[in-house]
Phi, psi and omega in degrees: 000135177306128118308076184326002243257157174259154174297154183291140162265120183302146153075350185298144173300200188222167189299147162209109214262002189254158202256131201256169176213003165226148202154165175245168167247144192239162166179122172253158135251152199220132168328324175183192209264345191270155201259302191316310217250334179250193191217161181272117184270354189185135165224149148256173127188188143236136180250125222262135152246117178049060203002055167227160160294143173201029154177174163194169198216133176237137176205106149252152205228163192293095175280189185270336179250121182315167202262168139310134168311313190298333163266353170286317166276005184254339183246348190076344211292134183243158178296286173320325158307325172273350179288003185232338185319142174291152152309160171304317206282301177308315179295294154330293177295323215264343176287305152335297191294297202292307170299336166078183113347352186274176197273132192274163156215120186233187171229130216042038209308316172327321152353255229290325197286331173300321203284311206299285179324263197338282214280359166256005152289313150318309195269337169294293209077049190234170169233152150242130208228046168286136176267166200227122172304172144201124169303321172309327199263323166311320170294300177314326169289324197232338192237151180256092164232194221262260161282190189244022182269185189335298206302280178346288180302325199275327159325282210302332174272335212055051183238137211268137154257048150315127184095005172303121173102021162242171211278330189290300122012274196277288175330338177259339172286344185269297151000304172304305172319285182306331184275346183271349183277294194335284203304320160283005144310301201300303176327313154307331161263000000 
């Protein structure tokens, strides 16, 4: 029997299970799920200070292949909308630049870092080695809800999502999210 895996990625960061009050929140939306084969169509992020937002970054970007109806309906994102959009090339250093060093936080966050890592390794030959948070692995821990996805959680908080599944969207919902397992953590102890 075969076995599947994704490759180890060198120099990528590590998991950082203790909660932070400075850090960026991260989100792509991508043409499909493989990082090697498909491409990122919309990146973000905010950057948190002292558990406040205190910038952010948008984008979207132009790919190379046209997107699926079905992601045009699942992102809202249209082929026309990308059609005036900057390039990878263009996008990818100014995102990089706008994170910095600081500790990512996404939700399934490993995604989006598999997709960022492969193509700015490509466009560098640089790695990105950010260490990273994840709301997904927190909720398995800390929240009782039915699953662990996005949707889920921000019900379980009362947060509203709308505009879910553009990448800008899902950073301030997964940012709601974290701030609310935070704050009920602290509470506990």
């Amino acid at each position: 029997m075969l076995k599947h895996s994704i490759p180890k990625m060198q120099n990528k960061g590590k998991y950082i299970s203790e909660f932070k009050h400075d850090y960026t929140v991260i989100d792509i939306e991508t043409t499909g799920l493989s990082f090697k084969n498909d491409e990122i169509i919309e990146i973000s992020a905010l950057k948190i200070r002292n558990n406040s937002i205190s910038g952010e970054f948008s984008s979207l970007i132009k790919p190379e292949t046209s997107i699926s109806e079905r992601i045009s309906l699942i992102t809202g994102i249209t082929p026309e909308m990308l059609s005036t959009a900057k390039k990878i090339e263009q996008v990818l250093p100014e995102f990089i630049d706008f994170v910095g060093n600081d500790t990512l936080l996404g939700h399934n966050v490993s995604f989006d870092i598999n997709f960022i890592y492969d193509k700015y390794l490509k466009l560098s030959d640089r790695h990105f080695c950010n260490d990273y948070m994840d709301t997904r692995i927190l909720a398995q821990k800390y929240c009782d809800t039915e699953n662990n996805k996005l949707a889920t959680l921000a019900g379980y908080y009362g947060i509203n999502v709308e505009g879910q599944h553009r990448a800008l969207n899902d950073c301030i919902i997964t940012f709601n999210v974290y701030t609310k397992i935070m704050e009920a953590q602290l509470q506990k102890k």
